[in-house]
C-alpha positions as CSV (number, residue, x, y, z in Angstrom):
1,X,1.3,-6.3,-10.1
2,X,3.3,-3.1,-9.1
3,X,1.9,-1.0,-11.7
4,X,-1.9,-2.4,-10.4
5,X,-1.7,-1.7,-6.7
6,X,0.5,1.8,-7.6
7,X,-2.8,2.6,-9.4
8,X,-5.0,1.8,-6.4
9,X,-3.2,3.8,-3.9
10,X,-2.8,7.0,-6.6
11,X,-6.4,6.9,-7.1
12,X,-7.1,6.7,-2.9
13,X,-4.1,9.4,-2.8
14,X,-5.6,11.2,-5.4
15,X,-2.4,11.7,-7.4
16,X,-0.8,10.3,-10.7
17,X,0.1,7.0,-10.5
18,X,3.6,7.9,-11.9
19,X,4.2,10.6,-9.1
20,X,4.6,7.3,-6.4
21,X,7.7,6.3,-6.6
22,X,7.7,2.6,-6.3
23,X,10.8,1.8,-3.0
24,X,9.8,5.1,-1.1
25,X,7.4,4.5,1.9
26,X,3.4,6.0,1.0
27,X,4.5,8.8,4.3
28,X,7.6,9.9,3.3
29,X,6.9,11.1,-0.5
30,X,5.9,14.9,-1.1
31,X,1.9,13.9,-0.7
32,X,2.7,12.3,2.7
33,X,0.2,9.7,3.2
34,X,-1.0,9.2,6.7
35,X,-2.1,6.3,8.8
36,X,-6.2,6.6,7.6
37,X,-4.6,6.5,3.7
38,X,-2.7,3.5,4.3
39,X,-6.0,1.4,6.0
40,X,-7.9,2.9,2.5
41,X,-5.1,1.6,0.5
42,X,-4.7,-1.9,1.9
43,X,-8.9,-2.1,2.4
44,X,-8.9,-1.3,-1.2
45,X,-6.2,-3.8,-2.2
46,X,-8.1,-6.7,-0.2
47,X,-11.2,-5.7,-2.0
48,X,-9.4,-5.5,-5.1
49,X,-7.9,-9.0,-5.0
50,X,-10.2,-10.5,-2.8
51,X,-7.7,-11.3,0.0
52,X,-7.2,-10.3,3.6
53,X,-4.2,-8.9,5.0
54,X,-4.1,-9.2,8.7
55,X,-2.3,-6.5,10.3
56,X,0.8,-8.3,11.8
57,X,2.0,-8.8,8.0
58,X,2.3,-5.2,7.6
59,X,4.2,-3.8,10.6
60,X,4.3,-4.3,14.3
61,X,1.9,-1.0,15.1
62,X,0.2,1.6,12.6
63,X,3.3,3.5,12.7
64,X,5.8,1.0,11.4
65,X,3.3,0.2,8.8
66,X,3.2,4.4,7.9
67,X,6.6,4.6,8.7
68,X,7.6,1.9,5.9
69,X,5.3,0.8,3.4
70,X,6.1,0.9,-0.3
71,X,3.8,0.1,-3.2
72,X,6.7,-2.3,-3.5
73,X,6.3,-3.8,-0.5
74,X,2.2,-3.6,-0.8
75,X,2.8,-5.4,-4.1
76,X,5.0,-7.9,-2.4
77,X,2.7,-8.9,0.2
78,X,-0.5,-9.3,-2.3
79,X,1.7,-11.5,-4.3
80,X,2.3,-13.6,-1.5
81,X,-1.6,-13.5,-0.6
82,X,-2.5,-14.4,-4.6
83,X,0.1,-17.5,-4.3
84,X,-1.4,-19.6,-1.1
């Protein structure tokens, strides 16, 4: 599952998949992924796995969400999705 959704947001990113490291939030590694690449990603991801993510699951506001997501986490929470 990691390895699938780091794919997904390399290819929205447009960067190798082994240049995301996996516990480092999207914004904070050298590409810097913004607020518009994390809705791509997760509309992507929904799309991908043919689940919804509601916003409150994420983060309180768009910045928490920026501020903090992993493809860890990201892979965490479609996990959870895939299980209900």
């Amino acid at each position: 599952m990691l390895e699938q959704v780091r794919k997904i947001a390399a290819d929205i990113l447009q960067v190798k998949p082994r240049d995301i490291a996996a516990d480092v939030p999207l914004s904070k590694q050298k590409f810097r992924a913004d607020d518009l690449d994390m809705v791509e990603i997760v509309m992507a991801l929904e799309e991908a796995y043919k689940i919804e993510i509601p916003d409150n699951e994420l983060g309180r506001d768009n910045r928490e969400i920026v501020s903090t997501m992993s493809v860890r986490k990201l892979a965490e929470i479609v996990a959870q999705k895939q299980s209900r």
